[in-house]
Structures are given as C-alpha cells and as structure tokens.
Biopython code that builds the backbone (N, CA, C, O; Angstrom):
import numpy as np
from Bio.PDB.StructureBuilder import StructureBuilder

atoms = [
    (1, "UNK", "N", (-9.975, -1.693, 11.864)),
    (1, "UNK", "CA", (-11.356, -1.352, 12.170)),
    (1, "UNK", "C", (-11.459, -0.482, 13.435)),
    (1, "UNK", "O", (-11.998, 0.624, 13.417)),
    (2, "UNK", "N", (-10.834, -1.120, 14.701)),
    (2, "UNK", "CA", (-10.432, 0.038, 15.395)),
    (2, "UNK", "C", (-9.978, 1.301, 15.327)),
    (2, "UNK", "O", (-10.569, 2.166, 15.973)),
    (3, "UNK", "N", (-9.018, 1.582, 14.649)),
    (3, "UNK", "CA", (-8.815, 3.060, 13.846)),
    (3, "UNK", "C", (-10.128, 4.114, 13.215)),
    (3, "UNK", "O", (-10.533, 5.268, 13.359)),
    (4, "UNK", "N", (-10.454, 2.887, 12.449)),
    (4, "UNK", "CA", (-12.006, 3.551, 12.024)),
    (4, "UNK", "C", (-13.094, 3.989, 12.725)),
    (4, "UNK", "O", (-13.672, 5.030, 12.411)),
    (5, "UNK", "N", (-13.484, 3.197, 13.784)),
    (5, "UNK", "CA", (-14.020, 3.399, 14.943)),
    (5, "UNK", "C", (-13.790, 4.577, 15.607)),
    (5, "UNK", "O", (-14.621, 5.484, 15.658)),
    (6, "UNK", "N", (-12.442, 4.623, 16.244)),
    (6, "UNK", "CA", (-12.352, 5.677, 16.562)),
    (6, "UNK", "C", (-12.419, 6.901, 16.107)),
    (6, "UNK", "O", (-12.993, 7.769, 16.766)),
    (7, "UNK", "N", (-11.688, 7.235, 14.583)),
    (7, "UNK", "CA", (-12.041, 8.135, 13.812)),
    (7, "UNK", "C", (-13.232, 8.499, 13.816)),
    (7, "UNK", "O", (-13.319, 9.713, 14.001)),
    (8, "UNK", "N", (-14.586, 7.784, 13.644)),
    (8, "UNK", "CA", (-15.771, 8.146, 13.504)),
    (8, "UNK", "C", (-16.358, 8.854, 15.241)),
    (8, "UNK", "O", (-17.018, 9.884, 15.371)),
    (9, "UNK", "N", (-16.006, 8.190, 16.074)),
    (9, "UNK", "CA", (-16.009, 8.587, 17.337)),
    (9, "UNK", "C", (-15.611, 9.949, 17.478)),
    (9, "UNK", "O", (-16.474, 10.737, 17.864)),
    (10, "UNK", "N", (-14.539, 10.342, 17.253)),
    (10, "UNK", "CA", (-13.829, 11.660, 16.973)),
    (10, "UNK", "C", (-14.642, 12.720, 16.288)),
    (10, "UNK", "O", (-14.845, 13.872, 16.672)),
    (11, "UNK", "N", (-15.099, 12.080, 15.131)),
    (11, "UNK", "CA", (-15.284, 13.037, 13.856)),
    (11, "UNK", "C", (-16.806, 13.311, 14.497)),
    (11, "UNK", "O", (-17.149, 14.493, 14.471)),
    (12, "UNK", "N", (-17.883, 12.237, 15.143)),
    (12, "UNK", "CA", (-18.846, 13.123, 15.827)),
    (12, "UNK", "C", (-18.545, 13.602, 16.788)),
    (12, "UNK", "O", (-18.925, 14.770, 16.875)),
    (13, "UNK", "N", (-17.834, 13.115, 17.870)),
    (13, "UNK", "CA", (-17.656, 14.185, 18.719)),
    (13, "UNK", "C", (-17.697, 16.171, 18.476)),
    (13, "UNK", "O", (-18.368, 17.112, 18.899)),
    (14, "UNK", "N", (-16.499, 15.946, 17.517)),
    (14, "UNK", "CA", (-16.368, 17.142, 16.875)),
    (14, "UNK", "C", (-16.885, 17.711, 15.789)),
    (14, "UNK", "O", (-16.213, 18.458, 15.078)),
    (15, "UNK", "N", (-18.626, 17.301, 15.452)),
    (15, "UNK", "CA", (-18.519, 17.495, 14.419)),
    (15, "UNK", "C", (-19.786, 19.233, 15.273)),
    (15, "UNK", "O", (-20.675, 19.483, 14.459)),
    (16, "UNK", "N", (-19.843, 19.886, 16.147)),
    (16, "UNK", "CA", (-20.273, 20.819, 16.347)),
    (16, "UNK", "C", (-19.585, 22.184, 17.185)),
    (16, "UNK", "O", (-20.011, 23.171, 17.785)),
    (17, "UNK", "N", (-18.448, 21.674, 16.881)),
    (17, "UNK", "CA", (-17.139, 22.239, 17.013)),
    (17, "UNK", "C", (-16.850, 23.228, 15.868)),
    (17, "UNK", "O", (-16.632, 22.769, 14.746)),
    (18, "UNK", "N", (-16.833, 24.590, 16.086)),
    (18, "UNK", "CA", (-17.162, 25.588, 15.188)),
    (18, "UNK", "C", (-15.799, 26.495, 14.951)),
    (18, "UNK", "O", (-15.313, 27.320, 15.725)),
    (19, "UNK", "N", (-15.336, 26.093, 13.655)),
    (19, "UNK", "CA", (-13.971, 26.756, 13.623)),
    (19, "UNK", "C", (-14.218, 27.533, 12.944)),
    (19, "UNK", "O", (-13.111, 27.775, 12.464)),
    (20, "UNK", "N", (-15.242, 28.520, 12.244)),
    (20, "UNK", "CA", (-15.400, 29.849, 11.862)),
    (20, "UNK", "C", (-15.235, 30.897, 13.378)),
    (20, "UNK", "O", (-14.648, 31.969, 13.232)),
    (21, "UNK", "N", (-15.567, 30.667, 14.246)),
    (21, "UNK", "CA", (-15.686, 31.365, 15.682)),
    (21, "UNK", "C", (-13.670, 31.957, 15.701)),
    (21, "UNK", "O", (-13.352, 33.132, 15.882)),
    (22, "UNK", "N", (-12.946, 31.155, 15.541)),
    (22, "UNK", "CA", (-11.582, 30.890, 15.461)),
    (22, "UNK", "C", (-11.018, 32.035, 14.927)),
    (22, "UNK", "O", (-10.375, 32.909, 15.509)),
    (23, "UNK", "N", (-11.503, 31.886, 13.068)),
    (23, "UNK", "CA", (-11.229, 33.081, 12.394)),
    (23, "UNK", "C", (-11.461, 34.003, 12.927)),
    (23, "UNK", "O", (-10.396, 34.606, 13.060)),
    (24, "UNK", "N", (-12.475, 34.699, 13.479)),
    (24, "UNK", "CA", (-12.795, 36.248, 13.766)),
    (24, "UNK", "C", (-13.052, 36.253, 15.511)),
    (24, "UNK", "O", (-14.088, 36.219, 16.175)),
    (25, "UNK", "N", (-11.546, 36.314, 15.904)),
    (25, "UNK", "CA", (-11.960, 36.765, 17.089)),
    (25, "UNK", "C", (-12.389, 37.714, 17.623)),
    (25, "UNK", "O", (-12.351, 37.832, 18.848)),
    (26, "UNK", "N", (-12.945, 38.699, 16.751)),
    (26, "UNK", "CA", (-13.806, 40.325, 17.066)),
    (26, "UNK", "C", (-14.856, 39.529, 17.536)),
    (26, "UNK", "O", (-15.087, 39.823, 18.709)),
    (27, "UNK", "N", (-15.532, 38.713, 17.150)),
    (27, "UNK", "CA", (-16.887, 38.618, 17.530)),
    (27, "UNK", "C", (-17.226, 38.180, 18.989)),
    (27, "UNK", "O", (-18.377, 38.256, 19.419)),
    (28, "UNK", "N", (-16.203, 37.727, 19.720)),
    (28, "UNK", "CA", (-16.412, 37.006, 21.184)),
    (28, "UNK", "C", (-16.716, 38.718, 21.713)),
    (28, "UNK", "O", (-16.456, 39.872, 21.372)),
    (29, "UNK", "N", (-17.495, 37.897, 22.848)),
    (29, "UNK", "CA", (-17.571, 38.610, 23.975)),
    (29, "UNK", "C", (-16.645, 39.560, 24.783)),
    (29, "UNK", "O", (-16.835, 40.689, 25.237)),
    (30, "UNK", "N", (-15.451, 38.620, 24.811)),
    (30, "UNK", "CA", (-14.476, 39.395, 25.763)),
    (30, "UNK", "C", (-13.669, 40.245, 24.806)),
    (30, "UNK", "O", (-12.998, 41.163, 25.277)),
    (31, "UNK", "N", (-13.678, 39.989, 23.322)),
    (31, "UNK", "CA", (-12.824, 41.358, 22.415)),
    (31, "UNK", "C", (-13.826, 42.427, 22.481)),
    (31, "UNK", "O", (-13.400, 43.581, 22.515)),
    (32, "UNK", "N", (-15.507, 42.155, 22.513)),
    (32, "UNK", "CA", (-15.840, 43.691, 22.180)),
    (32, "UNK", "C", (-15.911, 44.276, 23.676)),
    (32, "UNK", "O", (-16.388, 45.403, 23.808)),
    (33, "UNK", "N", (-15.358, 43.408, 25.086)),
    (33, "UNK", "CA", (-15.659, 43.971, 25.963)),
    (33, "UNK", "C", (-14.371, 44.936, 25.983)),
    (33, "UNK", "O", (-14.263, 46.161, 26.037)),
    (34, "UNK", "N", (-13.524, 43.982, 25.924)),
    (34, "UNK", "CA", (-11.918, 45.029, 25.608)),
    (34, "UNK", "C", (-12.579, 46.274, 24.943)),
    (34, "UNK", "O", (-12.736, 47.334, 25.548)),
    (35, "UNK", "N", (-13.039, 46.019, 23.363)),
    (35, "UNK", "CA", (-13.262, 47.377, 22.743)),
    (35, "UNK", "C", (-13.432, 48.572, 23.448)),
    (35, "UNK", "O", (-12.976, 49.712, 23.362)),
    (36, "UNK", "N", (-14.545, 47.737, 24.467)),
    (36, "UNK", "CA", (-15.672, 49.471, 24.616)),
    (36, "UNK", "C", (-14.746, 49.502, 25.995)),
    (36, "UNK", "O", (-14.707, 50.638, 26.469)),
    (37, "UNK", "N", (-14.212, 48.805, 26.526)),
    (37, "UNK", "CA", (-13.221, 49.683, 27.328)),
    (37, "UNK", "C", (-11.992, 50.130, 27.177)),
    (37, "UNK", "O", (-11.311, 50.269, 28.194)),
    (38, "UNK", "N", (-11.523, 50.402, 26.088)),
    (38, "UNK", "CA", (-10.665, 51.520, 25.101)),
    (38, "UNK", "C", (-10.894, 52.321, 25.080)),
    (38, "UNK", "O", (-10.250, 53.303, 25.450)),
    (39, "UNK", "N", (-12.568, 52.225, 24.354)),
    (39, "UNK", "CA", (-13.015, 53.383, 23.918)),
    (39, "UNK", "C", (-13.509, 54.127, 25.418)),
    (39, "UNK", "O", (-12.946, 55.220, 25.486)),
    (40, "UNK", "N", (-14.005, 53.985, 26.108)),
    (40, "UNK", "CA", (-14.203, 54.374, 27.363)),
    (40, "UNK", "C", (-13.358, 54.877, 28.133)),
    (40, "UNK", "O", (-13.655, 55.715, 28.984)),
    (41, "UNK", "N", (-12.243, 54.450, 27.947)),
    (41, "UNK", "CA", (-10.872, 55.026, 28.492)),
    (41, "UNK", "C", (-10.571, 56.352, 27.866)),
    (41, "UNK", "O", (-10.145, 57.426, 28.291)),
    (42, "UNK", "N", (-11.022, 55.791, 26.464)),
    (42, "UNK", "CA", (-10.188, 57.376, 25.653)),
    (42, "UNK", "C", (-11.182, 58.422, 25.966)),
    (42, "UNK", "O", (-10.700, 59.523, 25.700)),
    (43, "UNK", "N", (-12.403, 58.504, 26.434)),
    (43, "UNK", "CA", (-13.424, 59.347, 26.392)),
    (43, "UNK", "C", (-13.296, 60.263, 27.905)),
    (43, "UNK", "O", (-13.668, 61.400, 28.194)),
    (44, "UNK", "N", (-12.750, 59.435, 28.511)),
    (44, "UNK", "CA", (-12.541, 59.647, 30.105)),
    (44, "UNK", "C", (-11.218, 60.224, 29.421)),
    (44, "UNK", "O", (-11.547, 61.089, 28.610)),
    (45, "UNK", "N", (-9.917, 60.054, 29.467)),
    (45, "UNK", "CA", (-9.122, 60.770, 29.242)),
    (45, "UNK", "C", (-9.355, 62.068, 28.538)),
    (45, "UNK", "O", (-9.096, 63.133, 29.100)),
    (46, "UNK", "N", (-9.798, 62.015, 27.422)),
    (46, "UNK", "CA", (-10.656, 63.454, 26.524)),
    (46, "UNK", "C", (-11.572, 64.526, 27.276)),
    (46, "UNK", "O", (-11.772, 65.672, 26.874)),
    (47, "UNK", "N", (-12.132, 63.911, 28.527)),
    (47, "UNK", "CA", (-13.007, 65.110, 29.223)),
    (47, "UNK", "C", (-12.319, 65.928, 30.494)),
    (47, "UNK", "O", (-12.554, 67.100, 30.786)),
    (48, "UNK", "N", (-11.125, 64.738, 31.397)),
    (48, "UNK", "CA", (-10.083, 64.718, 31.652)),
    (48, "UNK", "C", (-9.371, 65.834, 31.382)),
    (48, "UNK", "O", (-9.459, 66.692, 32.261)),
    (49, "UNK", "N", (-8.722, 66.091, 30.492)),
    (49, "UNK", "CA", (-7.311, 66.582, 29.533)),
    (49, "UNK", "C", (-8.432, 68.158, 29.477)),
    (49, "UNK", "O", (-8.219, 69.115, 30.221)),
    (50, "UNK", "N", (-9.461, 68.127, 28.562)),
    (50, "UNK", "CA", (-10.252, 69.253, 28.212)),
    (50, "UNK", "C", (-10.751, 69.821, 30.026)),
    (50, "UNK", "O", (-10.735, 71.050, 30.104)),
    (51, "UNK", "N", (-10.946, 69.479, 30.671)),
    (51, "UNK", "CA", (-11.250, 69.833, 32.241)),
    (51, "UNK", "C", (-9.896, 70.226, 32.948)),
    (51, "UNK", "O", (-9.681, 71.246, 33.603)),
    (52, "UNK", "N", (-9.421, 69.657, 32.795)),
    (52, "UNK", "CA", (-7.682, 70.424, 33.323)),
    (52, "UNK", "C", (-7.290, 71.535, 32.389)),
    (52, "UNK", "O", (-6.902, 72.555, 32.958)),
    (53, "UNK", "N", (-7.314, 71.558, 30.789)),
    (53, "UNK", "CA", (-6.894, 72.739, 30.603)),
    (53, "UNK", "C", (-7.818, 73.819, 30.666)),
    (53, "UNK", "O", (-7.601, 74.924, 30.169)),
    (54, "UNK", "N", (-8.930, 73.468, 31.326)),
    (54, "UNK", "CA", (-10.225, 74.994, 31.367)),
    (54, "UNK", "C", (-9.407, 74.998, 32.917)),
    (54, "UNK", "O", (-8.831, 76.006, 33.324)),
    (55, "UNK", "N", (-9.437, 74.254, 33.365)),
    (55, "UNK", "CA", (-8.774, 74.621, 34.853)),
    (55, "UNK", "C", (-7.676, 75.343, 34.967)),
    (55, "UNK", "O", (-7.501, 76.294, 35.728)),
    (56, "UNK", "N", (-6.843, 74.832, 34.112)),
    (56, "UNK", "CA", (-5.776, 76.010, 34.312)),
    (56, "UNK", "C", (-5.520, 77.166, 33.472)),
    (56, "UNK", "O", (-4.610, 77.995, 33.508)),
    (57, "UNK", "N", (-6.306, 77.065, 32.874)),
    (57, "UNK", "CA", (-6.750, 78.383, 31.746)),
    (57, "UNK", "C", (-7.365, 79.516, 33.046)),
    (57, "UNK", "O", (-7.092, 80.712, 33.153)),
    (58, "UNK", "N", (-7.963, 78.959, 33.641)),
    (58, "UNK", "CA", (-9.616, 79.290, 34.246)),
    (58, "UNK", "C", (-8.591, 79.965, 35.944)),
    (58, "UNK", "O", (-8.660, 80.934, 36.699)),
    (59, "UNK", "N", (-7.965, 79.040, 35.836)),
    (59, "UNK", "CA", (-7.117, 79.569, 37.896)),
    (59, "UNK", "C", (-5.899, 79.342, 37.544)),
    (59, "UNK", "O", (-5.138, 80.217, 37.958)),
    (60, "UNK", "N", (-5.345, 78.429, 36.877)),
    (60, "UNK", "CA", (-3.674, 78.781, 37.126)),
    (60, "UNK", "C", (-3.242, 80.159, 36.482)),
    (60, "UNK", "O", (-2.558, 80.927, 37.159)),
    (61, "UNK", "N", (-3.518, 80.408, 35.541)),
    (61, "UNK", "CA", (-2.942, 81.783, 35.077)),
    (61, "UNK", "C", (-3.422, 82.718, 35.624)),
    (61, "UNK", "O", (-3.116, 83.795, 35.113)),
    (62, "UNK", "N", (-4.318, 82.773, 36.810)),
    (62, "UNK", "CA", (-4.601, 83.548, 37.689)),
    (62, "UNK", "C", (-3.872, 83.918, 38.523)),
    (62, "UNK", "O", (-3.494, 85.062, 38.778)),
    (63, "UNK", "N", (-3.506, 82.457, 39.244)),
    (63, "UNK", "CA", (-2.437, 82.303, 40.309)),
    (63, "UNK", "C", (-1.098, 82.852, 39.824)),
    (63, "UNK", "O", (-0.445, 83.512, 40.632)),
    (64, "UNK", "N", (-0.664, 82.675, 38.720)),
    (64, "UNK", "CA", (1.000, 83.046, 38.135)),
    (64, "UNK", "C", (0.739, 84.307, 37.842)),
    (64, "UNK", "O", (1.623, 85.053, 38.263)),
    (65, "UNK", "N", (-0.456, 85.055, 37.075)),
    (65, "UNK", "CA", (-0.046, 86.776, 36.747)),
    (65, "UNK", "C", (-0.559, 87.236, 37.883)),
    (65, "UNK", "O", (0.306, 87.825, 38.532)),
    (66, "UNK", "N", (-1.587, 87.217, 38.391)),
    (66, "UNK", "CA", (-2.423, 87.753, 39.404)),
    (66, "UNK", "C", (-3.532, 87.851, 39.528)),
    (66, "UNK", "O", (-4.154, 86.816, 39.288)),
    (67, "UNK", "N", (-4.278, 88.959, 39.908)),
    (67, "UNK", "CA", (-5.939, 89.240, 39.818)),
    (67, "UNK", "C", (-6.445, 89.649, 38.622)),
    (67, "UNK", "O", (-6.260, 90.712, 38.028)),
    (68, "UNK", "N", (-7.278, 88.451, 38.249)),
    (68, "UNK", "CA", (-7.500, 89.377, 36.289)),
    (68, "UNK", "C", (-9.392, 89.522, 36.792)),
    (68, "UNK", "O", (-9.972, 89.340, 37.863)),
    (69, "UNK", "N", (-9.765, 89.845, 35.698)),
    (69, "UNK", "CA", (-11.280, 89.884, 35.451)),
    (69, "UNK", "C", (-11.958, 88.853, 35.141)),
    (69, "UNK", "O", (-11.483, 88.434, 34.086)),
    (70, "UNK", "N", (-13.053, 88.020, 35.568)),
    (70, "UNK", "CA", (-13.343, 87.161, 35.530)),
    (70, "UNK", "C", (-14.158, 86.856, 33.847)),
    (70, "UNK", "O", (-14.363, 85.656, 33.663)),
    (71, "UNK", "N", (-14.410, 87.366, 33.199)),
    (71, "UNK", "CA", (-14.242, 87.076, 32.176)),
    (71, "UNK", "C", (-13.350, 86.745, 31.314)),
    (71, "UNK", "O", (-13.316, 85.706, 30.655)),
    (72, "UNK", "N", (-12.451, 87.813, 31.299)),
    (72, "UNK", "CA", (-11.227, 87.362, 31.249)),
    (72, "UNK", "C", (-10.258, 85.623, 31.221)),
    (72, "UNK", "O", (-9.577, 84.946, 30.452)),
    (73, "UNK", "N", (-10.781, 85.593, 32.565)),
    (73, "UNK", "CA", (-10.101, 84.091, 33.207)),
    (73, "UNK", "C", (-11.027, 83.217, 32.408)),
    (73, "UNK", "O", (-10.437, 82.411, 31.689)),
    (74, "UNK", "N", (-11.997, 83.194, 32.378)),
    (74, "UNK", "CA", (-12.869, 82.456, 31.356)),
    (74, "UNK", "C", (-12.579, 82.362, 30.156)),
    (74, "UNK", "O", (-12.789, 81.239, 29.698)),
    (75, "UNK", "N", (-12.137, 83.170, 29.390)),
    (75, "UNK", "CA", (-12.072, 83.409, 28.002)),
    (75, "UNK", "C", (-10.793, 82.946, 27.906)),
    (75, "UNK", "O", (-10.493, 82.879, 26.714)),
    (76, "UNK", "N", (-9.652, 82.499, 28.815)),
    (76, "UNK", "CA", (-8.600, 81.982, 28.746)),
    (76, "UNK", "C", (-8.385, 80.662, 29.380)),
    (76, "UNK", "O", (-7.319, 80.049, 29.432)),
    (77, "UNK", "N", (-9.852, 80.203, 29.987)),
    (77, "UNK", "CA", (-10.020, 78.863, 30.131)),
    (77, "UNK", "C", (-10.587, 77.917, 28.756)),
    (77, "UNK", "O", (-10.311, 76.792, 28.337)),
    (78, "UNK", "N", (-11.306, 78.761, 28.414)),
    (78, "UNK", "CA", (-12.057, 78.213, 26.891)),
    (78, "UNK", "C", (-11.106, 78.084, 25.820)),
    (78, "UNK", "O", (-11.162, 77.266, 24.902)),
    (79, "UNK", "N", (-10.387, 78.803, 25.980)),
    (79, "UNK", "CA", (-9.126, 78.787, 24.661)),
    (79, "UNK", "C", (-8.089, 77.759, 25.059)),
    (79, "UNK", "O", (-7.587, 76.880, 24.358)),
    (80, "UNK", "N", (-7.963, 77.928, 25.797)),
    (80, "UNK", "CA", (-6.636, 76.246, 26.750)),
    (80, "UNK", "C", (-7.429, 75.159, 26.556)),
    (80, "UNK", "O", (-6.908, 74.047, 26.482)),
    (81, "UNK", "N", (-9.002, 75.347, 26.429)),
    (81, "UNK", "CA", (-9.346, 73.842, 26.673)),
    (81, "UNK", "C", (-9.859, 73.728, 25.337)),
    (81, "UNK", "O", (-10.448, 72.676, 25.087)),
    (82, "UNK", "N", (-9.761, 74.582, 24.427)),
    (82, "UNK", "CA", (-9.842, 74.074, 23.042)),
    (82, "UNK", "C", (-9.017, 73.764, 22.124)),
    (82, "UNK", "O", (-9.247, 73.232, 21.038)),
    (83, "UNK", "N", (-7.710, 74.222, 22.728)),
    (83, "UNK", "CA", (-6.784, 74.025, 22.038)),
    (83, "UNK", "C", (-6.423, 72.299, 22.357)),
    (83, "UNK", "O", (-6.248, 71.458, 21.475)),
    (84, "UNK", "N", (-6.372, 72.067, 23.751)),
    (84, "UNK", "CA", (-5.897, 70.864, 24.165)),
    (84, "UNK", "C", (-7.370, 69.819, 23.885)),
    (84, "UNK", "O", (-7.299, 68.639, 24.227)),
    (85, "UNK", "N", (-8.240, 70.182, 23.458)),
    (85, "UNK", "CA", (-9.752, 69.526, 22.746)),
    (85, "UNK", "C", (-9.561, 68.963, 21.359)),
    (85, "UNK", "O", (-9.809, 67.859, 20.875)),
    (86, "UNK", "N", (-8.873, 70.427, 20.717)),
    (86, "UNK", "CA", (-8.242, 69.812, 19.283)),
    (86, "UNK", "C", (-7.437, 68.780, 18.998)),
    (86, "UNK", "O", (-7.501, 67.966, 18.076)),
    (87, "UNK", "N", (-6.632, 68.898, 19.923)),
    (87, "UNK", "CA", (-4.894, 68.093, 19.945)),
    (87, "UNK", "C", (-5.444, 66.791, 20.505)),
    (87, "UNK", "O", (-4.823, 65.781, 20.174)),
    (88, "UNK", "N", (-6.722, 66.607, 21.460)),
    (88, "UNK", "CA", (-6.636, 65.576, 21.609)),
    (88, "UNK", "C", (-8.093, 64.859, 20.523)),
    (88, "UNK", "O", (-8.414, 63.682, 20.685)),
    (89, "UNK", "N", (-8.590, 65.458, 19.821)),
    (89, "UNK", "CA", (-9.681, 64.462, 18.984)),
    (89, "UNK", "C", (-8.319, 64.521, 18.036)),
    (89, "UNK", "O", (-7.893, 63.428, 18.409)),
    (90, "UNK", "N", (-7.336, 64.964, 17.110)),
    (90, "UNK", "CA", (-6.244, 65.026, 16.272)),
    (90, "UNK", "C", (-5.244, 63.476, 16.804)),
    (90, "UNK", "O", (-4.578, 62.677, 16.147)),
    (91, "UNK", "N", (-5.459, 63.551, 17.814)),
    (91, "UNK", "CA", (-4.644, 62.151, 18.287)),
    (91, "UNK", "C", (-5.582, 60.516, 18.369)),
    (91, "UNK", "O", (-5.219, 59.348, 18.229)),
    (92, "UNK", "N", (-7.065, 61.242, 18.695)),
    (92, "UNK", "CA", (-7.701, 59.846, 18.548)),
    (92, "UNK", "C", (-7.985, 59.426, 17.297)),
    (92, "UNK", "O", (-7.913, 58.269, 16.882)),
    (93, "UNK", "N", (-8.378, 60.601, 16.582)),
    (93, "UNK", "CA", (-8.528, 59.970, 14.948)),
    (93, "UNK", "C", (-7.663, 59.514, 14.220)),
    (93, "UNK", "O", (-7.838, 58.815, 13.222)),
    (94, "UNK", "N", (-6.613, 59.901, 14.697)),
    (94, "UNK", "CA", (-5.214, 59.187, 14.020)),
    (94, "UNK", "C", (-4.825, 57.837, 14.469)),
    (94, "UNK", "O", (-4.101, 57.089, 13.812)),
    (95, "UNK", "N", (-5.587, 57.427, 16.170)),
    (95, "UNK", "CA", (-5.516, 56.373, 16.583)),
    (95, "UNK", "C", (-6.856, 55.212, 16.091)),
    (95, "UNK", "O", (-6.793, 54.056, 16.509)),
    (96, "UNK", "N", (-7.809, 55.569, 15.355)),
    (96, "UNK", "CA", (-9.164, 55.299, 14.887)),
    (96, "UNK", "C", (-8.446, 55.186, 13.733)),
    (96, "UNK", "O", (-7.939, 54.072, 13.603)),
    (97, "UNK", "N", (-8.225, 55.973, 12.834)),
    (97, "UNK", "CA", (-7.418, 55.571, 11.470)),
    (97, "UNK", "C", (-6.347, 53.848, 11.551)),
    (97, "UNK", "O", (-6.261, 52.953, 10.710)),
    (98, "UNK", "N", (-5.786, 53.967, 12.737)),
    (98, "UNK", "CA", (-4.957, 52.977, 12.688)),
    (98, "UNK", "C", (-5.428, 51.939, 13.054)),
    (98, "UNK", "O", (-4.864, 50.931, 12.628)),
    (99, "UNK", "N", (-6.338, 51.798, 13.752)),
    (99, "UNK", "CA", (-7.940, 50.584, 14.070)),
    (99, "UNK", "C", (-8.094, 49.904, 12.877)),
    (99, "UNK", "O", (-7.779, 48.795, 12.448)),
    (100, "UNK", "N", (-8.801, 51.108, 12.367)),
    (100, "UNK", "CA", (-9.787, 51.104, 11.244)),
    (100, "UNK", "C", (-8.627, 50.442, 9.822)),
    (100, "UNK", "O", (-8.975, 49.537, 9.064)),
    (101, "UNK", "N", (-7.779, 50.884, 9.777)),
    (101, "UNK", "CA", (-6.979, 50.692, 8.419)),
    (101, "UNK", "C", (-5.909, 50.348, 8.816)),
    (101, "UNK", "O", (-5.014, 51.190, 8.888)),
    (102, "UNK", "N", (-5.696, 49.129, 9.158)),
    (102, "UNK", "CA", (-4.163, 48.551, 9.769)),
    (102, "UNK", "C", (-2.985, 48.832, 8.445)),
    (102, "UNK", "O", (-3.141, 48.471, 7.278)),
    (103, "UNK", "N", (-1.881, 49.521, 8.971)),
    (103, "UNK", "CA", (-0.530, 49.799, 8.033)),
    (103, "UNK", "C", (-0.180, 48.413, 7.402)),
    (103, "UNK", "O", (-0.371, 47.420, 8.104)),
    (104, "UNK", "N", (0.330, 48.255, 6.103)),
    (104, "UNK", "CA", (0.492, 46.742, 5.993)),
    (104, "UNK", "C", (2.140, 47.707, 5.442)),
    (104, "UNK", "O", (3.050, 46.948, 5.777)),
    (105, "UNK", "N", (2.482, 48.405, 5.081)),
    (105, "UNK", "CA", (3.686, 48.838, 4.535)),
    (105, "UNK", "C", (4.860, 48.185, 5.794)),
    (105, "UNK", "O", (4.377, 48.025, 6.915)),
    (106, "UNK", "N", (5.777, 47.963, 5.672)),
    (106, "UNK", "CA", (7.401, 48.047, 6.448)),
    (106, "UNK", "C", (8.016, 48.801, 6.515)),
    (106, "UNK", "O", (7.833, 49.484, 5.507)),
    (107, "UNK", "N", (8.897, 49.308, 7.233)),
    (107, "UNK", "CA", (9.901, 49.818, 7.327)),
    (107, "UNK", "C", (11.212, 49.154, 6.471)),
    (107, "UNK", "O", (11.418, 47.961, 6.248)),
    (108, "UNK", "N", (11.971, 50.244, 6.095)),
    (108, "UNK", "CA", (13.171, 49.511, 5.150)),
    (108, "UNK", "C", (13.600, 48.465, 5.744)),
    (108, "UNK", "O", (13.453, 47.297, 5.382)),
    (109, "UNK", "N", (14.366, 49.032, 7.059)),
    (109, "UNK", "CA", (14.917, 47.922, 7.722)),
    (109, "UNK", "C", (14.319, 46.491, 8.244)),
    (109, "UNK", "O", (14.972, 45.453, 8.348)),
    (110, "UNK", "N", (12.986, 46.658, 8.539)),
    (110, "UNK", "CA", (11.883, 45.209, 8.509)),
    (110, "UNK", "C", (12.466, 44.415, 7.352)),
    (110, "UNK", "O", (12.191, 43.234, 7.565)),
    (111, "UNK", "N", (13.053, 44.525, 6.380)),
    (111, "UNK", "CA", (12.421, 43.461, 4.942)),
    (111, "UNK", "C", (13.247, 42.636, 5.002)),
    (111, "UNK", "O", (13.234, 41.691, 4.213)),
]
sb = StructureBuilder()
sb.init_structure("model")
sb.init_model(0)
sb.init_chain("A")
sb.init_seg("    ")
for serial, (resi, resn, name, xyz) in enumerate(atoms, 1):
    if name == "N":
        sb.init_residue(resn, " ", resi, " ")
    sb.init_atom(name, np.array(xyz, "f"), 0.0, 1.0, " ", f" {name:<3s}", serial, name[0])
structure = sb.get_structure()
C-alpha cells in the first residue's frame, strides 16, 4: 500500500510535467534566441565582406596601380563588391538549404 501511495504521490506530482516541450526543442526560448543570433551574425558578416570589397575595389587598387579617375575607382568598387555579394548570398543559401533540409544520406565509409 505504501508503494501505491507513493506512486500516486509521484504520478500527481508529475502529472503537469510536459514532455511534448522535450520533443521540440526549437520552440524554447533560448534555441530561437541562438537562431536569430546566427542569423544576425551572418547578416553582419554579409555587409562586412560586401563593405571591404567596395573598399578595396574603391582605394586599394588605387593605392597598387596609382591615380585613376574617380569613377573609375567606383566602378571597380561596385564590381568587387558584387562579386564578393554573390559568393557570399551563394554560401548562405547553401547554408539555409542545409538548415532547412538536413542530409540524411552517409558517406560510404559511415555505414
């Protein structure tokens, strides 16, 4: 009877004890805080990366050939920073793909 007792003791204790929460740990607080500071990171890196290569589109190839025309230097800041604009949304979507659609395949050697 003691056993029983306690069991029942137990079983209310716990009976508002929520083990769906368990399954999906996306939903807490502290995973979507992680999230958006990923994503925040990658956005800062992306304006980052695109701001350095207008920069050195824009003055370093100034500094290495010499005195160009300032259009010029512009029109070779815009092209450095689009190229390195491309390469880097080409790397996040591939990193968003892998979010989004986790690989379930192996490698040979895995099996």
């Amino acid at each position: 009877l003691k056993l029983e007792q306690l069991e029942r003791d137990y079983q209310s204790m716990t009976k508002n004890v929520d083990n769906f929460r368990s399954l999906l740990p996306d939903d807490s607080i502290g995973s979507q805080i992680k999230q958006i500071n990923k994503q925040l990171i990658a956005v800062f890196q992306f304006i980052m990366s695109v701001g350095a290569g207008f920069a050195f589109g824009f003055i370093g190839i100034e500094l290495i050939v010499g005195d160009l025309d300032f259009g010029f230097r512009l029109l070779l800041g815009v092209i450095v920073s689009l190229i390195i604009a491309l390469a880097e949304i080409y790397f996040l979507a591939k990193k968003l793909a892998e979010d989004v659609f986790p690989s379930t395949a192996q490698k040979p050697h895995q099996e």
